[in-house]
N, C-alpha and C positions, 0 to 999 in steps of 0.2 A: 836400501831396502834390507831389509830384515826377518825371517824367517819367525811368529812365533812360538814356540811348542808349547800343548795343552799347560804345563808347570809353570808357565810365562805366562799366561792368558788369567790374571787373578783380578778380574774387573769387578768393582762394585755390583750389587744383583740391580739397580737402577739404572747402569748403562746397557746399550745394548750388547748381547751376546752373542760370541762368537758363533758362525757357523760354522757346520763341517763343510768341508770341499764338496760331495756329494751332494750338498745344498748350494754351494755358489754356483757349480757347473748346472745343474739343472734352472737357477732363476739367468744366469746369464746366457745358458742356452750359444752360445755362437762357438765356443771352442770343444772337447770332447776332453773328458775326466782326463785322459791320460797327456792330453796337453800340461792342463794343471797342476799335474802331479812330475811331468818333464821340469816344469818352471821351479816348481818350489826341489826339486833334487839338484835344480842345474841349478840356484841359489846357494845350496847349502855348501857343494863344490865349489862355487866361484869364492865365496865366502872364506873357503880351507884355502883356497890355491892365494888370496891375496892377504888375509889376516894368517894365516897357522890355523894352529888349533885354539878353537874360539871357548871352550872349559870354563876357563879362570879369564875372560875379557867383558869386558862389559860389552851389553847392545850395542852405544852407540861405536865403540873400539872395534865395530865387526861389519858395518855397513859398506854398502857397496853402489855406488854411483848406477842409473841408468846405463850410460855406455857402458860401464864395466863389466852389468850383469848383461846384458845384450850380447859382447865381446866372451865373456863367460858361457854363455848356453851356446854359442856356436860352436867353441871348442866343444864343452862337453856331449852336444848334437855327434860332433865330428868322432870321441871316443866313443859314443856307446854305438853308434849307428854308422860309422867308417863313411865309404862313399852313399849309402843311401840314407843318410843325413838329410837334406833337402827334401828326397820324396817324401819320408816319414813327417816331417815338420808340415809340408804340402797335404798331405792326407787328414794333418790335423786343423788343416783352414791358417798355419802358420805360414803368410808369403814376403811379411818384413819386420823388422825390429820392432815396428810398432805394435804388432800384434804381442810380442811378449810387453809390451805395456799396456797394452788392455786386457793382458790375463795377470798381470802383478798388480795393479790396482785394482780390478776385481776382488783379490784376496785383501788388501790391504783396506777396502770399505766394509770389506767380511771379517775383518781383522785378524787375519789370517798370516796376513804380513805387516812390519808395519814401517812406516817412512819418516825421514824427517821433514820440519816445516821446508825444507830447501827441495824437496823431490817434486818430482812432476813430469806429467805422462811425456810431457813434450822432449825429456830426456829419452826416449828410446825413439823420439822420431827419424828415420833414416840413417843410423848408427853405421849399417854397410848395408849392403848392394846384393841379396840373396842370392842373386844370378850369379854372382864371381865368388863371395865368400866361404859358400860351397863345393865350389869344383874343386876336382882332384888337383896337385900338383903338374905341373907338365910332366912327362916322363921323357929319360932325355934320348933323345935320334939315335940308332946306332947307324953307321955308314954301311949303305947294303953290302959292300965288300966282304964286312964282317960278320954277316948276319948266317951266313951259313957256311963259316969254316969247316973243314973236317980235320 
């Protein structure tokens, strides 16, 4: 998947036109603007973190696999929102990988994003486990002996 910016979106006036985000979120109605706007930022991160700096790279040199962006928004869930990562995603109607593929191909029939002939939705089906992905690390026991030295 792939990110397009308005500079990139230079479509004949015969094909159809890109919408704003503002219009996908409201005709698809099931996620909230700021889901959409988490997915295409947590795109552009996953993108930085696996290609570099994408500048001087072609599109197809900067694409990023279903698991990979799924694997990618959970990390970057986990940087901007720490431990309440999960809730925030939860609040956004976000409860599995699959839902970030029904908010990237939304963009992508909006042409928003775009894919190759090999992508498909079926790539973010059950990538991880919401319930475990998101919990904190353990923290580790300290022995009550030590717990209140003086």
């Amino acid at each position: 998947m792939t990110f397009v910016t308005p500079e990139q979106n230079q479509m004949p006036m015969n094909e159809t036109s890109r919408k704003t985000l503002e219009q996908v979120v409201e005709e698809y109605g099931r996620y909230p603007l700021e889901a959409f706007e988490f997915v295409r930022h947590g795109l552009n991160q996953t993108v930085h973190q696996i290609h570099g700096a994408a500048k001087a790279k072609q599109e197809t040199a900067c694409h990023v696999s279903g698991q990979q962006l799924s694997w990618g928004l959970r990390n970057y869930a986990v940087h901007r929102y720490g431990i309440m990562a999960k809730t925030v995603l939860y609040h956004w109607g976000i409860r599995r990988t699959n839902d970030f593929g029904k908010i990237v191909f939304a963009m992508v029939e909006s042409k928003l994003m775009q894919k190759t002939d090999d992508d498909d939705i079926r790539d973010f089906d059950n990538v991880y486990d919401f319930d475990t992905a998101f919990d904190p690390p353990p923290r580790p026991e300290t022995p009550p002996t030590q717990m209140f030295r003086v």
